[in-house]
C-alpha positions in Angstrom: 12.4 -26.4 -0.9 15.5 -25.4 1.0 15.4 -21.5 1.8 12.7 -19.5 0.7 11.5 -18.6 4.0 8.6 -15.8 4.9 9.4 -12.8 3.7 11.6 -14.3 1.0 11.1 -12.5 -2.6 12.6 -15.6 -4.5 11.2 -18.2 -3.2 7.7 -17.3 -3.4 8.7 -17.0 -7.1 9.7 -20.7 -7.1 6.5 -21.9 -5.4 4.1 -20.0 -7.5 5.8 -21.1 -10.9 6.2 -24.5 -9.3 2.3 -24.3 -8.8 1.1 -23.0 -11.9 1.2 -26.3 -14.2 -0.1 -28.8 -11.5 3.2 -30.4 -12.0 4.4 -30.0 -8.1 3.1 -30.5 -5.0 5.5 -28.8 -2.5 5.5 -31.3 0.4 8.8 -30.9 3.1 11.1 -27.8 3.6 14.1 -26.5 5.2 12.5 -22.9 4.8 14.9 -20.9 7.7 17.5 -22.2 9.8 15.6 -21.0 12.5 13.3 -23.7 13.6 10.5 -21.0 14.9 10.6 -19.1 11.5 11.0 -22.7 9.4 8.3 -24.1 11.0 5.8 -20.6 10.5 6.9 -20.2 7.4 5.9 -24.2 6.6 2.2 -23.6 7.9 1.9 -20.5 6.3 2.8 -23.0 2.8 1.1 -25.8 3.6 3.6 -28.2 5.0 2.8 -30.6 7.4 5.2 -30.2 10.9 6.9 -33.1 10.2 8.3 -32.5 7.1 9.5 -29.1 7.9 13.3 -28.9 8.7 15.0 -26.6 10.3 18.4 -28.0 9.1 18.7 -29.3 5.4 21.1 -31.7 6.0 18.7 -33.6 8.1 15.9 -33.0 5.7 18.4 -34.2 2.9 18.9 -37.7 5.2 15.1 -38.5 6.1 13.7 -37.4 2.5 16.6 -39.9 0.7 15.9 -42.4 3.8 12.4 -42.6 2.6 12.7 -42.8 -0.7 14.7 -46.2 0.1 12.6 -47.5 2.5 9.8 -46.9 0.0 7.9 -44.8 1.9 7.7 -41.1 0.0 10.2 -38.9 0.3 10.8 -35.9 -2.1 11.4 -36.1 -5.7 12.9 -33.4 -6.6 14.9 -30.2 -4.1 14.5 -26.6 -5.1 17.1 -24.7 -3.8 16.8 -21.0 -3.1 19.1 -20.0 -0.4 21.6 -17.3 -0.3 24.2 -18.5 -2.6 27.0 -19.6 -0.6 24.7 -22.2 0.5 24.0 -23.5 -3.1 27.3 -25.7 -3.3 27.2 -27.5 -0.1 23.2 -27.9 -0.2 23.2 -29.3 -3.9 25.6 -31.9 -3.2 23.6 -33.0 -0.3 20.9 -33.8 -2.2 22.3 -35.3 -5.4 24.2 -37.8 -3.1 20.4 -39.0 -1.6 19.1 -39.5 -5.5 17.6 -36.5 -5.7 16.8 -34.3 -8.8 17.9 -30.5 -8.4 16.4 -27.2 -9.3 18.8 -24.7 -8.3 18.6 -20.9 -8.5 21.2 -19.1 -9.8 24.0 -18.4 -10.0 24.7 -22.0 -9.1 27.8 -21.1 -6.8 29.8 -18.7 -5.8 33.2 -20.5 -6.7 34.6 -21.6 -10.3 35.6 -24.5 -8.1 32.9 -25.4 -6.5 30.6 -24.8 -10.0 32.9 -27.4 -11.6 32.7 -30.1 -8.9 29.0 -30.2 -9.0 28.8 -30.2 -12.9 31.0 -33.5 -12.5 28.6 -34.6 -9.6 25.9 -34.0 -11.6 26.9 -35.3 -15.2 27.7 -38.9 -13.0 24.9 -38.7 -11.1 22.4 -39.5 -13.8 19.7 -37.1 -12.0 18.0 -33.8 -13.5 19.8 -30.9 -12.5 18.3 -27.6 -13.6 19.3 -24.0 -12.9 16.9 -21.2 -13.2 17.5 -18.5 -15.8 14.4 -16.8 -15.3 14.2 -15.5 -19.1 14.7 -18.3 -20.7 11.2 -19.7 -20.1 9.8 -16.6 -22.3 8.5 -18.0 -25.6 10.0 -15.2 -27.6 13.3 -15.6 -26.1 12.8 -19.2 -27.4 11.5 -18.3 -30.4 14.7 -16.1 -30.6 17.4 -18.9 -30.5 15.4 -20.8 -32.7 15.8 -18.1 -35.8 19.6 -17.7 -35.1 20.0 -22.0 -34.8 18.0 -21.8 -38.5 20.4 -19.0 -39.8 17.9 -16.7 -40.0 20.1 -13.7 -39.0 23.3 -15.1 -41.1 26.3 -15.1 -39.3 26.7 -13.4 -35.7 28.2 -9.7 -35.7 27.5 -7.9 -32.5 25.9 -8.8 -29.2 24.6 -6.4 -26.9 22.9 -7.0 -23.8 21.8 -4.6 -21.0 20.5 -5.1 -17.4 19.4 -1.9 -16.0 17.8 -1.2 -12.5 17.7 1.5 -10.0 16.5 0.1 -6.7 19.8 0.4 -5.7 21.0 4.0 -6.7 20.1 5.6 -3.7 23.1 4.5 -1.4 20.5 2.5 1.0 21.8 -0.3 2.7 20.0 -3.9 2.3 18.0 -4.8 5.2 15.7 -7.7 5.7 15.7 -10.8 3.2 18.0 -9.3 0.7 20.1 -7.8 2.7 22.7 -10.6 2.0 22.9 -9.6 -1.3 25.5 -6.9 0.0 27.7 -9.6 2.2 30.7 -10.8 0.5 30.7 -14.3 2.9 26.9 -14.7 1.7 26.8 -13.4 -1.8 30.0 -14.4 -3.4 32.4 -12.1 -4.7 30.2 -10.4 -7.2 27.7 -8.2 -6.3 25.1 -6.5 -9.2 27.3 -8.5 -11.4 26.1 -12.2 -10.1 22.6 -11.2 -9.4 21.4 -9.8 -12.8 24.9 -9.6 -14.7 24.7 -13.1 -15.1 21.2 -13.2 -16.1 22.6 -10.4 -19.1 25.1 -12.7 -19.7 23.1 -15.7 -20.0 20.7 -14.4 -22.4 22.8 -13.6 -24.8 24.5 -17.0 -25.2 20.7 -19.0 -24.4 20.2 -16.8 -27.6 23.4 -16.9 -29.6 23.9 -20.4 -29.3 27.8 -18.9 -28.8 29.9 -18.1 -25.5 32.7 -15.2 -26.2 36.2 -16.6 -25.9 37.6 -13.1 -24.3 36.4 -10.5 -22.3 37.3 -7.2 -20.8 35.6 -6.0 -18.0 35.2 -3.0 -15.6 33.5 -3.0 -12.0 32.4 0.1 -9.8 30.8 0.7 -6.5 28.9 3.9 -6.5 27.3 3.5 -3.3 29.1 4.4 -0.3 30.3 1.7 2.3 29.5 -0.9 -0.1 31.6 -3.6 -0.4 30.3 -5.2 -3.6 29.8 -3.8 -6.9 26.5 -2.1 -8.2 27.7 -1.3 -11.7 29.0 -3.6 -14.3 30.4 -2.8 -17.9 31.9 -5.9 -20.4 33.6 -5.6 -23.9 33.3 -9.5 -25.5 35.1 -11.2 -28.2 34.1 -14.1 -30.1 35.6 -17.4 -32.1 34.0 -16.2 -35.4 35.0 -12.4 -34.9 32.4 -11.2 -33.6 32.0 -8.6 -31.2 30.0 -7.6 -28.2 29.3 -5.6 -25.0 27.5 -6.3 -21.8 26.2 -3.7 -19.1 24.6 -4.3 -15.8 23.7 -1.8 -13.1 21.3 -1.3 -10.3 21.6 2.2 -10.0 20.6 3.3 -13.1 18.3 6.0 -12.3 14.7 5.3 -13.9 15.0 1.9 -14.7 12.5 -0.9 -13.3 13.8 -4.0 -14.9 15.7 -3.1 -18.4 16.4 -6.3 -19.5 17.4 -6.1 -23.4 19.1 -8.2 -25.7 20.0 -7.0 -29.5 21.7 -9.7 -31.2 23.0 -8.6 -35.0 24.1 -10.8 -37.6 24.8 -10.3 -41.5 21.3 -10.9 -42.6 19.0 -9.5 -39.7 18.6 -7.9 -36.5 17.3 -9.6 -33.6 15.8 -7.5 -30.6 14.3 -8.5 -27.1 12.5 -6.4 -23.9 12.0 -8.4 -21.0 9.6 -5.5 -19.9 7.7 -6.1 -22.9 8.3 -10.0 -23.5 5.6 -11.2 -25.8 7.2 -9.1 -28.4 10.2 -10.1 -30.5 11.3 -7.4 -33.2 13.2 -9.1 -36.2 14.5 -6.2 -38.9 16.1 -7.8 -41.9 19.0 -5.8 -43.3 17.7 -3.3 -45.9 14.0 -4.2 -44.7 11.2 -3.3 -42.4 11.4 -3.8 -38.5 9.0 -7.0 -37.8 6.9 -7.4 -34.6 7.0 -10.9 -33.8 4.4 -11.7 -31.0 3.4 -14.1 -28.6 0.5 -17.0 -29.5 1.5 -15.5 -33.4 4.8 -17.3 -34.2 4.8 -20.8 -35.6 7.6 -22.1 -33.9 7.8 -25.2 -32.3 10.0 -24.1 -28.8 7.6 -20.4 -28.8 4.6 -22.5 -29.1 5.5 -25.3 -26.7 6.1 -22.5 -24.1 3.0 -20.5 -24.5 -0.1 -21.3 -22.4 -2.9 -18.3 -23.5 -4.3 -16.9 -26.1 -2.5 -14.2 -28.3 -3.4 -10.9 -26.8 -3.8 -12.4 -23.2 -0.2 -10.8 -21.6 1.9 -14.0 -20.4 5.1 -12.5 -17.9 7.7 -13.4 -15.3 5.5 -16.2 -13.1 4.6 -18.0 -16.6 8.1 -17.7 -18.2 9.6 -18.9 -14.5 7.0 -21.9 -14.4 8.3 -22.6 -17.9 11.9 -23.9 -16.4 9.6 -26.0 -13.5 7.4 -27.6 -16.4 10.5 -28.2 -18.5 11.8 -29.6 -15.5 8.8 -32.0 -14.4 9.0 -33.1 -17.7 12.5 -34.3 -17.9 12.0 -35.9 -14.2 9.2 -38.0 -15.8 11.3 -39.2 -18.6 9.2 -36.8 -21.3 11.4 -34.7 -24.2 11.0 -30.9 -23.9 11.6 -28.9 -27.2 14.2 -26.2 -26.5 16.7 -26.4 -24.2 16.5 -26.0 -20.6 20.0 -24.2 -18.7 21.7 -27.1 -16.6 25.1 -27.2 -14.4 26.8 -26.7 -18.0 25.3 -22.8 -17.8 26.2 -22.6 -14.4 29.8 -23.2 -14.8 30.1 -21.0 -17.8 28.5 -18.1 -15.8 31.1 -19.0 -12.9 33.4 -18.2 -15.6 32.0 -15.4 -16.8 32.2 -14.2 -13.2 36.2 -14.9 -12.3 37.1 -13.7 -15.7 35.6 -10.0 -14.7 36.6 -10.2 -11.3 40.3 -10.8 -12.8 39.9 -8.3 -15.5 38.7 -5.4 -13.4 41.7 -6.4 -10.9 44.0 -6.2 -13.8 42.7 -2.8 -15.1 40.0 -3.9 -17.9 43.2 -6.5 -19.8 41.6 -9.1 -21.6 40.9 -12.3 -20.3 40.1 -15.9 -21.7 37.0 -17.8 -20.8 38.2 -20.6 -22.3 41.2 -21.4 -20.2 39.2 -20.8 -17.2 36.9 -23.6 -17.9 39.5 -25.9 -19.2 
């Protein structure tokens, strides 16, 4: 692991999902670039001294030196740094043989997201990025009615990412307070750490990216110099229509995550707050709870681990992606799809296309020519 340090929210995520399957052993890090707090933070995990790093270049040039030399060496990097980090620390590893499991988003450039797709697409290695919601077996279960036509054609997307541990004007402090640096962060602020997880969803689901969008960014919290509130209008190929909205100062809200996808023939709709559930309303017809451990899909089924009844969440649907991953490491199929550098450079694009849309005042603005 590179980041994830003590006191880190995210990467304690990544090693408990990593854990969870007994696909993993977590065996060197670069957890802090400060060898005191590296090296604490690698006792406190279970690292042994000598594979904790407090520079990840040099754990990226002994881990691929001893995978030559046949003697060890890591299989596989997770990467959970701050995220103008992820570039340069991703290509380190891929260029020692090493698989990749990055967190997203995967950069914080449209440039830099394309470079490593190509990296990665020669390098003939795994590289995963981790959409947290996409490991949910209803989510699965989701894109696997709209791939059979169950909803008929697409109509209208509408996605929502609603928090409020923001909306009191605080300023970050500790772990996450690089969330609110521009040189750390990127350029987006709400809008690349949980707009891109709205905007992900609804094309893991939809099978379908938008062609245009039209977007609008706000800061609401004084001295900030990123945005906290995000609202999208989307256009698709086939006419459809759709709208995104992501905030983290919306008053009462834990972690609203909620996808309604609508097509000619039914009604898709998704909680993340309540995600063994899946609601399916045909048009004309009775809303249908779909849950958990109940649905006879193959992806939904692959995905689930407990009995119906028994609530499966966040750590399960995150250990999902790891499994997914282990599994593709090994050389094993996994049913669904798992997001890769391909995601990652759509939600770059996603990214500069609102950036250049709010700049422009809200004008419309093509993904498509964006990602060439």
């Amino acid at each position: 692991m590179v980041g994830g340090g003590k006191g880190a929210f995210i990467g304690a995520v990544h090693r408990m999902a990593a854990r969870l399957d007994d696909r993993y052993e977590l065996v060197a890090g670069a957890l802090s670039s400060d060898a005191m707090r590296a090296a604490e933070g690698a006792a406190e995990v279970g690292i042994a001294p000598e594979r904790s790093y407090a520079d990840w270049r040099e754990m990226a040039r002994r881990e691929g030196d001893m995978r030559r030399a046949g003697l060890g060496g890591i299989d596989v990097v997770s990467v959970v740094t701050p995220n103008h980090l992820h570039a340069s620390v991703v290509r380190a590893f891929l260029a020692e043989g090493i698989h990749v499991i990055c967190d997203k988003p995967l950069t914080t450039t449209l440039a830099d997201s394309l470079a490593l797709q190509e990296l990665a697409r020669h390098s003939g290695l795994v590289c995963v990025l981790t959409h947290t919601y996409t490991g949910y077996p209803m989510v699965r279960h989701a894109r696997a009615l709209v791939e059979q036509g169950l909803i008929g054609e697409l109509r209208l997307v509408q996605v929502e990412y609603s928090q409020d541990w923001w909306a009191e004007g605080q300023a970050l402090t500790g772990e996450g307070g690089w969330r609110e640096d521009p040189a750390q962060a990127g350029p987006a602020g709400t809008l690349g750490d949980v707009g891109i997880h709205a905007y992900q969803l609804a094309s893991y689901v939809t099978g379908c990216e938008p062609e245009e969008i039209a977007a609008e960014l706000h800061t609401f919290g004084p001295g900030r110099q990123l945005d906290d509130h995000v609202q999208v209008m989307m256009r698709y190929a086939n006419g459809a229509r759709g709208t995104l909205w992501a905030s983290q100062v919306a008053t009462g809200c834990e972690n609203a995550l909620t996808l309604r996808v609508y097509g000619t023939k039914a009604q898709l709709r998704f909680e993340q707050e309540q995600p063994d559930v899946l609601w399916l309303t045909p048009q004309g017809g009775a809303a249908q709870r779909l849950t958990r451990g109940r649905v006879s899909g193959e992806a939904a089924q692959q995905a689930t681990r407990i009995p119906a009844g028994h609530p499966e969440g966040y750590i399960e649907a995150f250990a999902q992606l790891y499994r997914d991953a282990a599994n593709l490491i090994e050389g094993r199929q996994i049913i669904g799809r798992l997001s890769d550098f391909d995601d990652g450079v759509m939600g770059s694009c996603f990214i500069d296309a609102v950036l250049q849309s709010h700049r422009s005042n809200t004008s419309w603005v093509s993904l498509e020519q964006l990602s060439g």
